[in-house]
KEMITI-668346 format. One record per residue (C-alpha): y, z, x; residue number from 0. Coordinates in pm, whole numbers, padded with zeros to 5 digits. Example, Ala and Ser with C-alpha at 12.3 -4.5 7.8 and 13.67 -1.06 7.14 Angstrom:
2
R       v       w       u  resi
R  -00450   00780   01230     0
R  -00106   00714   01367     1
% end
This chain:
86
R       v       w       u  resi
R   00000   00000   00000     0
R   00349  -00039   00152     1
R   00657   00055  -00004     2
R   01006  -00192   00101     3
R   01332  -00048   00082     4
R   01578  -00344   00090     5
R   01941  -00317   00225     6
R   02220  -00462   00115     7
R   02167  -00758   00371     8
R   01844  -00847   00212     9
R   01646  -00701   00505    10
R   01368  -00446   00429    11
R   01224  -00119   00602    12
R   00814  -00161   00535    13
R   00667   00138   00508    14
R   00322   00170   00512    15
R   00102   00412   00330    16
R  -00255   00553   00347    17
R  -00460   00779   00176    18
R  -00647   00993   00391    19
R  -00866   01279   00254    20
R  -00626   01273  -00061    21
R  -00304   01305   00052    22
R  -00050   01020   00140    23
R   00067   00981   00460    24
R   00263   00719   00672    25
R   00234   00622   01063    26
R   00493   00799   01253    27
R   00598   00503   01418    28
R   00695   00377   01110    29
R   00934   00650   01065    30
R   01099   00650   01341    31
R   01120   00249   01287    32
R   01312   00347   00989    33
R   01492   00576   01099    34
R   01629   00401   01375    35
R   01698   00101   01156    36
R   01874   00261   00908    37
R   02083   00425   01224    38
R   02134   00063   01325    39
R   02253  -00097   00941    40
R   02513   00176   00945    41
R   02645   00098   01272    42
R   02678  -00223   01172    43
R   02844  -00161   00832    44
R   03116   00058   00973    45
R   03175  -00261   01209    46
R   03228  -00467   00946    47
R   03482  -00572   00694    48
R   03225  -00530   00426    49
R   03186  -00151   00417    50
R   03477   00097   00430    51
R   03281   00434   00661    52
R   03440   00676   00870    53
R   03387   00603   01220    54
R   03321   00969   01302    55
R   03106   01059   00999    56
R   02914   00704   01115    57
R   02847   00830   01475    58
R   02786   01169   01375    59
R   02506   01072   01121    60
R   02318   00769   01341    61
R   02349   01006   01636    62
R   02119   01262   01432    63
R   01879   00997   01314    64
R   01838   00908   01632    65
R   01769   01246   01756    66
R   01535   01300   01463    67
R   01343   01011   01566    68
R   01335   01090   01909    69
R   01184   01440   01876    70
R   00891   01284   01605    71
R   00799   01058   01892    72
R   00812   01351   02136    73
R   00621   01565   01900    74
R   00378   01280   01857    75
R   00301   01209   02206    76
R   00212   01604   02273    77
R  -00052   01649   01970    78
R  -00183   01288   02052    79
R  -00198   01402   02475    80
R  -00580   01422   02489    81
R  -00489   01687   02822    82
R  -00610   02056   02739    83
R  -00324   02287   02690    84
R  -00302   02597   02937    85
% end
């Protein structure tokens, strides 16, 4: 199953989703895909004409995203690290 959201733009975030042992879950790669990308669409709305955003609202916001997704792929690669903890 994958669910699309669609921007403005016409271009779409796929995010795809499992069932495994009854719950629903999505790839964390696909998160932080999304998350970047939506970090991305704003920074290029508030560089347009198209969109009227505050520059430092903008930053502030895509700069968290960012850092969001950043710590879900550092928090990924340490359960997935096959290395015995001490």
């Amino acid at each position: 199953m994958n669910s699309d959201l669609e921007e403005s733009d016409g271009q779409r975030f796929r995010l795809p989703v499992y069932r495994l042992d009854g719950e629903l879950v999505i790839p964390a790669i696909a998160v932080t895909d999304m998350l970047r990308g939506i970090a991305e669409l704003w920074e290029t709305w508030r560089r347009s004409d198209q969109h009227r955003m505050d520059d430092e609202t903008t930053a502030v916001l895509c700069t968290a995203l960012e850092r969001f997704a950043d710590q879900l792929d550092t928090e990924c690669i340490a359960v997935a690290d096959p290395r015995p903890t001490r």
